[in-house]
C-alpha positions as CSV (number, residue, x, y, z in Angstrom):
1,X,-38.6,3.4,-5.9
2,X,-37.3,4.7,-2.6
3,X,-33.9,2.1,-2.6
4,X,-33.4,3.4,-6.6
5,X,-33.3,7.2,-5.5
6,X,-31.2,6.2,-3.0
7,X,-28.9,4.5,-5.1
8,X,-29.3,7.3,-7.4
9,X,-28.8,10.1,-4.6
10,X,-24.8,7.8,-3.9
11,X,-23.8,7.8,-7.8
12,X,-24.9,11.4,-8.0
13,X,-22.6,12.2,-4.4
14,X,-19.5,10.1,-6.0
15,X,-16.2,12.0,-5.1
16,X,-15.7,11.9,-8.5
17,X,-18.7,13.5,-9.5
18,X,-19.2,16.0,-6.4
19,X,-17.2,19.1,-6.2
20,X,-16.0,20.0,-2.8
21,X,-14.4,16.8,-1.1
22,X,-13.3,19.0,2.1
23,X,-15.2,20.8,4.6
24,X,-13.5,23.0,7.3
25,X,-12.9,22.8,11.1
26,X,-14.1,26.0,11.8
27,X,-11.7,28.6,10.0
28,X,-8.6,26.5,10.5
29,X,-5.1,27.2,11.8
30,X,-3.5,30.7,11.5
31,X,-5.2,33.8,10.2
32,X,-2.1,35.6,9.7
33,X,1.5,33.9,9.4
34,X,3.0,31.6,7.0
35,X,2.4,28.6,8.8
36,X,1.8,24.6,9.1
37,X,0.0,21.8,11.1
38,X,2.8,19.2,11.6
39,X,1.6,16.6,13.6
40,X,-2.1,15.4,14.8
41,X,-3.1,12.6,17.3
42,X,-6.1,11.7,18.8
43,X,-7.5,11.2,22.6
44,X,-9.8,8.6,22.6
45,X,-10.2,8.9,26.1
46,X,-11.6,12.8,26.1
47,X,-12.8,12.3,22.6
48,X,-10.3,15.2,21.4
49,X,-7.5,15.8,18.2
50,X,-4.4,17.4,18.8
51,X,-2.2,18.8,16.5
52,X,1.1,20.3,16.2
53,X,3.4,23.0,14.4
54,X,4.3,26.0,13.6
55,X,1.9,28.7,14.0
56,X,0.8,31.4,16.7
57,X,-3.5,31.3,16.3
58,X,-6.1,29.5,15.2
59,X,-8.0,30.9,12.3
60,X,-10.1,33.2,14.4
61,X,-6.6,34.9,15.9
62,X,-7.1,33.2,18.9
63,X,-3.4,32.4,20.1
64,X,-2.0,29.0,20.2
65,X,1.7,29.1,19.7
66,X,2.1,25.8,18.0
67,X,-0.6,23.8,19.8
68,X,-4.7,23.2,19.1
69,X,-7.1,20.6,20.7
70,X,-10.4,20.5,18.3
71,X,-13.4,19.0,19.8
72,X,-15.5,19.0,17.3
73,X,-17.0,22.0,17.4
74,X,-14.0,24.6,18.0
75,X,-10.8,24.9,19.1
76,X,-9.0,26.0,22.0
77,X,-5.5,26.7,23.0
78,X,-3.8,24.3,25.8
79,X,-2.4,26.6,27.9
80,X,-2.0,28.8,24.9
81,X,1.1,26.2,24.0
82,X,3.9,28.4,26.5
83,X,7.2,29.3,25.0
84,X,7.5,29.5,21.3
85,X,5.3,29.0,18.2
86,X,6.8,25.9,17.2
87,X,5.9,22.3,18.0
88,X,6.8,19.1,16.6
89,X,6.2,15.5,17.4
90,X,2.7,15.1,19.4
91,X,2.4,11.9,20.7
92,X,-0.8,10.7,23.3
93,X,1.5,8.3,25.2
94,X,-1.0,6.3,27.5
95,X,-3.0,9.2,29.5
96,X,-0.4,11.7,28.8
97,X,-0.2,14.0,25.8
98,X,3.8,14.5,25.0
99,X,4.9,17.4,22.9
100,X,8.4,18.6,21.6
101,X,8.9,22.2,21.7
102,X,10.6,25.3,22.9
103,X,8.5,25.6,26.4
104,X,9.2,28.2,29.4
105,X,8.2,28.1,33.2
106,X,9.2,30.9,35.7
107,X,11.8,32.0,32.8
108,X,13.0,28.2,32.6
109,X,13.6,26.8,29.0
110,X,12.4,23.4,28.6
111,X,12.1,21.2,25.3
112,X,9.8,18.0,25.8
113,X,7.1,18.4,27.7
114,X,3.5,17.0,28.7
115,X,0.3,18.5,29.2
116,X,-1.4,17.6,32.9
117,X,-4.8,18.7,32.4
118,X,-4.2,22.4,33.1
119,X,-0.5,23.4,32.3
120,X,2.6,22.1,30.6
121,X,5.2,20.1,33.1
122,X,8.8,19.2,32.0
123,X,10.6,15.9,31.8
124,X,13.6,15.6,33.6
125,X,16.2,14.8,30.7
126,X,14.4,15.6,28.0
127,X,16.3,15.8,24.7
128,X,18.1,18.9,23.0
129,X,16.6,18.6,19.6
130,X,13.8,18.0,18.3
131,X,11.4,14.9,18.4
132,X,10.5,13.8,15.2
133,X,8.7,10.7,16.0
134,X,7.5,7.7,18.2
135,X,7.3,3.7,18.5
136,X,5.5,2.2,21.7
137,X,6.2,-1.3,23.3
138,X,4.9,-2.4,26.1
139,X,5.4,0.6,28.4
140,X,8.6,1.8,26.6
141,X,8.1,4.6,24.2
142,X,10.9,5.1,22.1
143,X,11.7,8.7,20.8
144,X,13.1,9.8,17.3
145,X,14.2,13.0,16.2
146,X,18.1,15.1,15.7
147,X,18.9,15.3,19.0
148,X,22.2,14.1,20.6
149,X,21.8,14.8,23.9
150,X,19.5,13.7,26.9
151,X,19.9,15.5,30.0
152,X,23.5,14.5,30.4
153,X,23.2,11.8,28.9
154,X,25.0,11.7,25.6
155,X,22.9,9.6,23.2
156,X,22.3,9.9,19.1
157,X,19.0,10.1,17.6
158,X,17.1,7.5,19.4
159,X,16.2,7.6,23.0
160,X,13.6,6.0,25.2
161,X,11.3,6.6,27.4
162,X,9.4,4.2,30.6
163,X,7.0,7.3,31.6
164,X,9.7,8.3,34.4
165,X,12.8,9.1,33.1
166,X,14.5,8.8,29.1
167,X,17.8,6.9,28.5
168,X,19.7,7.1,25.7
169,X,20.5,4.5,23.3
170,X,22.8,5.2,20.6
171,X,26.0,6.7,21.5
172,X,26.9,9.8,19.6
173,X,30.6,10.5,18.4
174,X,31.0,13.6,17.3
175,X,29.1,13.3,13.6
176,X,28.3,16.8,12.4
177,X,24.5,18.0,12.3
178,X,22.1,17.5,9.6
179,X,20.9,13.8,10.6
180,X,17.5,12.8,11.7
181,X,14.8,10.0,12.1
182,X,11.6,10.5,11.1
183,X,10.0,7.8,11.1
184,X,10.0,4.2,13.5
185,X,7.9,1.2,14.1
186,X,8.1,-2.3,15.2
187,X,7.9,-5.0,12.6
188,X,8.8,-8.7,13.2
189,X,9.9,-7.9,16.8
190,X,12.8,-5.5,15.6
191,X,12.7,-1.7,15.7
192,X,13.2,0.0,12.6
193,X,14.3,3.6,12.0
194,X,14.0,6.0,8.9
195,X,15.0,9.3,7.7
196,X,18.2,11.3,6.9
197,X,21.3,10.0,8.0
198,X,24.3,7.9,7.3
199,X,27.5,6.5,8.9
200,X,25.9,5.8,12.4
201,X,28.5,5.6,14.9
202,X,30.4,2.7,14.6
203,X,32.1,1.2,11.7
204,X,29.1,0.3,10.0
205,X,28.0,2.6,7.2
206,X,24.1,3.3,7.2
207,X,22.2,5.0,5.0
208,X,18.3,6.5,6.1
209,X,16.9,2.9,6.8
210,X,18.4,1.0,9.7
211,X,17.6,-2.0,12.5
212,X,18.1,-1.0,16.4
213,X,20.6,-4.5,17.9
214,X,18.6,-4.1,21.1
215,X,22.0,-2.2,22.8
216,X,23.4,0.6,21.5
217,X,23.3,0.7,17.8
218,X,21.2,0.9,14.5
219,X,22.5,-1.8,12.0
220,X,22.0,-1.7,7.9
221,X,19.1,-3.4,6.3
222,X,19.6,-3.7,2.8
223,X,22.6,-2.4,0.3
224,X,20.1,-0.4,-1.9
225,X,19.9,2.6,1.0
226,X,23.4,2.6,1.3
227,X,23.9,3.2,-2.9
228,X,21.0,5.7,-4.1
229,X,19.1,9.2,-2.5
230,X,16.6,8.1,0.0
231,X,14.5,10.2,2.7
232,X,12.2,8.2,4.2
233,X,9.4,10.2,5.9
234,X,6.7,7.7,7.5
235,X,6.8,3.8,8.2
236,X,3.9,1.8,9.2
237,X,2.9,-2.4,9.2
238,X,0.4,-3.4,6.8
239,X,-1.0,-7.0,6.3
240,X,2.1,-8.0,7.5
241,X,4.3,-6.2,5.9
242,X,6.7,-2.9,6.5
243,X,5.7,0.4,4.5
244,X,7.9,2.8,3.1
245,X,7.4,6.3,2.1
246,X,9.1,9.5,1.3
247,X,11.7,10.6,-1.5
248,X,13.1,7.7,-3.3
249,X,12.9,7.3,-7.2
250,X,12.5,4.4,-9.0
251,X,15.0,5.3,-11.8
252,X,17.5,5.0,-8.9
253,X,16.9,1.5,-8.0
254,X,13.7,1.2,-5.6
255,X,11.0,-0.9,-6.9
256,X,8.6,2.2,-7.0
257,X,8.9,5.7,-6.8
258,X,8.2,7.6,-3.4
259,X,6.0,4.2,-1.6
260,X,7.3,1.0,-1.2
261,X,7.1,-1.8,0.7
262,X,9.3,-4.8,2.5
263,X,8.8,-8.1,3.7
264,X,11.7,-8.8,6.1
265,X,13.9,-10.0,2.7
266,X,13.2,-7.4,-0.2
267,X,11.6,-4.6,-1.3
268,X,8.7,-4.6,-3.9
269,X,6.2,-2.2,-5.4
270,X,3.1,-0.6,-4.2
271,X,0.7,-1.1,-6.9
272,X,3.3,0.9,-9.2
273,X,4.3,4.0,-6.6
274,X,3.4,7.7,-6.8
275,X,4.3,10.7,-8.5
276,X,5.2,12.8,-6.0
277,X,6.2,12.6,-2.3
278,X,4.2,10.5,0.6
279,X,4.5,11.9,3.3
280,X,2.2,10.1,6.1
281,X,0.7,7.0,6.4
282,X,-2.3,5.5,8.0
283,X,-4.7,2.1,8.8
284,X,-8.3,2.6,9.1
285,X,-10.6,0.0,9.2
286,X,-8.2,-2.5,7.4
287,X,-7.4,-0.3,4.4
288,X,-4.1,2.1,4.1
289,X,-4.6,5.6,3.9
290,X,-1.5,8.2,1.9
291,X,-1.1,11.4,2.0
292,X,1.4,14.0,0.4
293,X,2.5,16.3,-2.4
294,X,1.7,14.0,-5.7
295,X,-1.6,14.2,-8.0
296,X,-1.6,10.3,-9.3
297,X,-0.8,6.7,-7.5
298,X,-0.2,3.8,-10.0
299,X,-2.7,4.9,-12.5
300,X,-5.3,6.4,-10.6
301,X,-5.4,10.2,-10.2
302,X,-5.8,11.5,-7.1
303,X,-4.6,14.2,-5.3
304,X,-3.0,14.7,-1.9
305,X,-4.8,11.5,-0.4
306,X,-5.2,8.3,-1.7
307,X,-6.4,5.0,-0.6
308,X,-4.6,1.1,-0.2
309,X,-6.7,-2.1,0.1
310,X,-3.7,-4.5,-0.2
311,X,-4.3,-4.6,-4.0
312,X,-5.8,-2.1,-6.1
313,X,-5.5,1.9,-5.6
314,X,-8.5,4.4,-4.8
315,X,-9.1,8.1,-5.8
316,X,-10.1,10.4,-2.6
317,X,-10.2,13.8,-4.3
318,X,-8.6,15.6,-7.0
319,X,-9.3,19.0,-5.3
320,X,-6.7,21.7,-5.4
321,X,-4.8,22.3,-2.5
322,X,-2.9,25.9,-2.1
323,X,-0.2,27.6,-1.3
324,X,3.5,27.8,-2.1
325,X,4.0,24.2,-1.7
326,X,0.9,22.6,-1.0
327,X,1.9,19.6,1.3
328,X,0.0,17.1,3.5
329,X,1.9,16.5,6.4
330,X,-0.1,14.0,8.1
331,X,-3.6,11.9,8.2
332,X,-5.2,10.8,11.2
333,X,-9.1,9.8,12.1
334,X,-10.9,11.5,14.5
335,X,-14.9,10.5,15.0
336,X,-14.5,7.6,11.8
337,X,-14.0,11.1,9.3
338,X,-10.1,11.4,7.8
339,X,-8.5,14.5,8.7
340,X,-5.5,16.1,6.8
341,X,-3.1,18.6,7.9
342,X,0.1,20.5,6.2
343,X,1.3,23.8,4.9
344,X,-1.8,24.4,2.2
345,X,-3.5,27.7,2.4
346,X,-7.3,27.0,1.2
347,X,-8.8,23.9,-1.0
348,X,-10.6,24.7,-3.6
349,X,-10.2,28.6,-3.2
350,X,-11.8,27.9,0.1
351,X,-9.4,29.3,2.9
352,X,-11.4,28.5,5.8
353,X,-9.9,25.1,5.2
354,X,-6.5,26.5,6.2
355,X,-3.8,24.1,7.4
356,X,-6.3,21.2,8.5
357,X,-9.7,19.8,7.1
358,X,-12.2,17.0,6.9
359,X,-13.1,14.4,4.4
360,X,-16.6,15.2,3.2
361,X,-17.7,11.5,2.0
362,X,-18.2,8.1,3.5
363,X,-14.9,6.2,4.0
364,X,-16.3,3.3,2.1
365,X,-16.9,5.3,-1.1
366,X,-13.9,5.2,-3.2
367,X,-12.8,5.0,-6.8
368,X,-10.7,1.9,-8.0
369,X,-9.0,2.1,-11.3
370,X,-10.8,-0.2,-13.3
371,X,-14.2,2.0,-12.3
372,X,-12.9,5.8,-13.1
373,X,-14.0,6.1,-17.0
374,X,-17.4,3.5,-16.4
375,X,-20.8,4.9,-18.1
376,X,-23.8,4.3,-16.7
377,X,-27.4,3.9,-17.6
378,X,-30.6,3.3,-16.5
379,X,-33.8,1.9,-17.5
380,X,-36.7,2.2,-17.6
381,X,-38.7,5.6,-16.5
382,X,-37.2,5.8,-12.8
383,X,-40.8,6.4,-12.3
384,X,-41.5,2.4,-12.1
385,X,-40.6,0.8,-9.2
386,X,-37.9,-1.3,-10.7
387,X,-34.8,0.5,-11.9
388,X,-31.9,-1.4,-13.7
389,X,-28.4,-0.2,-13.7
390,X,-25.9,-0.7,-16.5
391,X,-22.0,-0.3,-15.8
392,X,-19.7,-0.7,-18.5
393,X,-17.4,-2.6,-16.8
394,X,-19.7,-4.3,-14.0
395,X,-22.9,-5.6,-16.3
396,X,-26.4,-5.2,-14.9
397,X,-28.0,-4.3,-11.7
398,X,-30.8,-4.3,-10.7
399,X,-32.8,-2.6,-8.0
């Protein structure tokens, strides 16, 4: 009887059943300005997530100016952030949390910058523009963004770092602004880049997906970037192959509209795309994780957040996110729960859950296609200590 009210007490909790999928980290981020959380890692080391963007407080009014660490319980500034309200591009690069910004020091502007425990230092050479992104190798960590300067050191987009000093590694030539990456990862040994750009420089026309040669240029991948609209927003390796996400369309050519995926030869579907944008992307216990601006993946509704296993799409939620465009900007994990992040004002009507909140459900649950519309039933009297379930699409269980 126990293990059937059990079961009963799961089916009864399903996402799809249960009302309020989110629950808030204390009153969120900003109580006052138009604002958004960016960026988000986590310290495993001091058990701590970070996050990034533009705002000035918490949602108590307790300042921040564009930086939060959340330990679980509440949040506190980091120095209070220094300089202006606007960060982008977190990144906790071995014991040292890395943050693009505008930062000051006795009336010194600096722009990257990492945290040493008490106060922010500056990196000698840091770029001019801002970082949109990492990709880590060994103990190279290599920097994307719309710079085009280092230091001195003239250098277009893509930069790297050892932990002592950045070097450049694209030459720029004069292209006019408006170009960035925004995404990078490793896959098959090469570096790819993402974003906005085209015509790197050198006689090679590229178009928001490229390959770094391992010197001093990005090299095209495939013909299809170079012919149809493409931003590309987040890349990540999954079983072995490269994802895609962003703004692409199938009706211009991609195999599936807004995520796709690439092997090293082609492109091909992900179980038949989104609707709307994807934004971020992330692997938790072997199963992809979305997030972004659409309602439905293949044919499985689900707003803001969906889930990957390699095969088949899950539903998360299909809770209402607010605000003038109600965007998740990034996913991460912190203590096994997901978190989201973006520009969204409350969920639900709830504005406690402003800019950042938690995943109220166990990871495992999730809803696969075939199992939205099932009907269940259950005999006989739940009083007996033997209950059977019947699914419509699964046949009988019993308990």
């Amino acid at each position: 009887m126990k293990r059937a009210l059990f079961l009963f007490f799961l089916l009864t909790q399903h996402p799809v059943l249960f009302s309020q999928n989110w629950v808030p980290l204390d009153q969120g981020i900003e109580c006052f300005y138009n604002a958004d959380v960016k960026d988000m890692c986590v310290d495993s080391t001091n058990d701590l997530l970070r996050v990034s963007g533009m705002f000035n407080q918490d949602g108590n009014c307790v300042a921040m100016r564009g930086i939060a660490q959340w330990n679980g319980t509440e949040w506190d500034s980091i120095g209070i952030g220094e300089g202006n309200a606007v960060k982008y591009g977190i990144y906790q690069y071995h014991d040292t949390l890395l943050v693009y910004g505008n930062f000051t020091d006795s009336n010194i502007i600096f722009y990257w910058a990492k945290w040493n425990g008490t106060s922010w230092d500056s990196i000698p050479g840091g770029p001019n523009a801002g970082v949109m992104c990492y990709a880590e190798r060994g103990d190279s960590l290599f920097l994307g963004g719309w710079f085009d300067h280092c230091g001195s050191d003239s250098t277009f987009l893509l930069a790297v770092y050892d932990g002592q000093q950045i070097n450049g590694i694209s030459q720029y030539c004069g292209i006019q602004g408006g170009w960035v990456i925004n995404a990078m990862t490793f896959y098959n040994n090469n570096l790819y880049v993402g974003g906005n750009f085209d015509t790197w420089p050198s006689t090679l026309a590229i178009n928001d997906f490229g390959m770094w040669n391992g010197s001093d240029s990005i090299l095209p991948v495939l013909p299809i970037f170079e012919q149809a609209p493409c931003l590309i927003e987040d890349m990540i390796v999954y079983q072995n192959e490269l994802y895609i996400s962003g703004w692409f369309r199938q009706q211009d050519g991609f195999p599936s509209s807004y995520i796709m995926k690439y092997d090293g030869q082609q492109l091909t579907s992900v179980g038949g795309g989104a609707n709307e944008r994807v934004t971020a992307m992330k692997i938790h216990n072997g199963e992809l994780y979305i997030g972004g601006y659409f309602s439905q993946v293949g044919n499985v509704q689900s707003k803001h957040v969906a889930k990957w296993n390699g095969s088949q799409w899950f539903s998360l939620s299909t809770d209402s996110l607010t605000g003038s465009y109600p965007l998740v900007q990034d996913i991460d994990f912190y203590r096994d729960s997901l978190i989201i992040s973006g520009n969204f004002r409350a969920i639900n009507g709830d504005s406690s859950m402003q800019r950042i909140a938690k995943y109220n459900h166990a990871l495992i649950i999730g809803v696969p296609e075939q199992l939205t519309q099932i009907q269940v039933s259950a005999a006989p009297n739940p009083s007996c200590d033997m209950l059977e379930f019947r699914f419509s699409s699964e046949g009988m269980r019993t308990i």
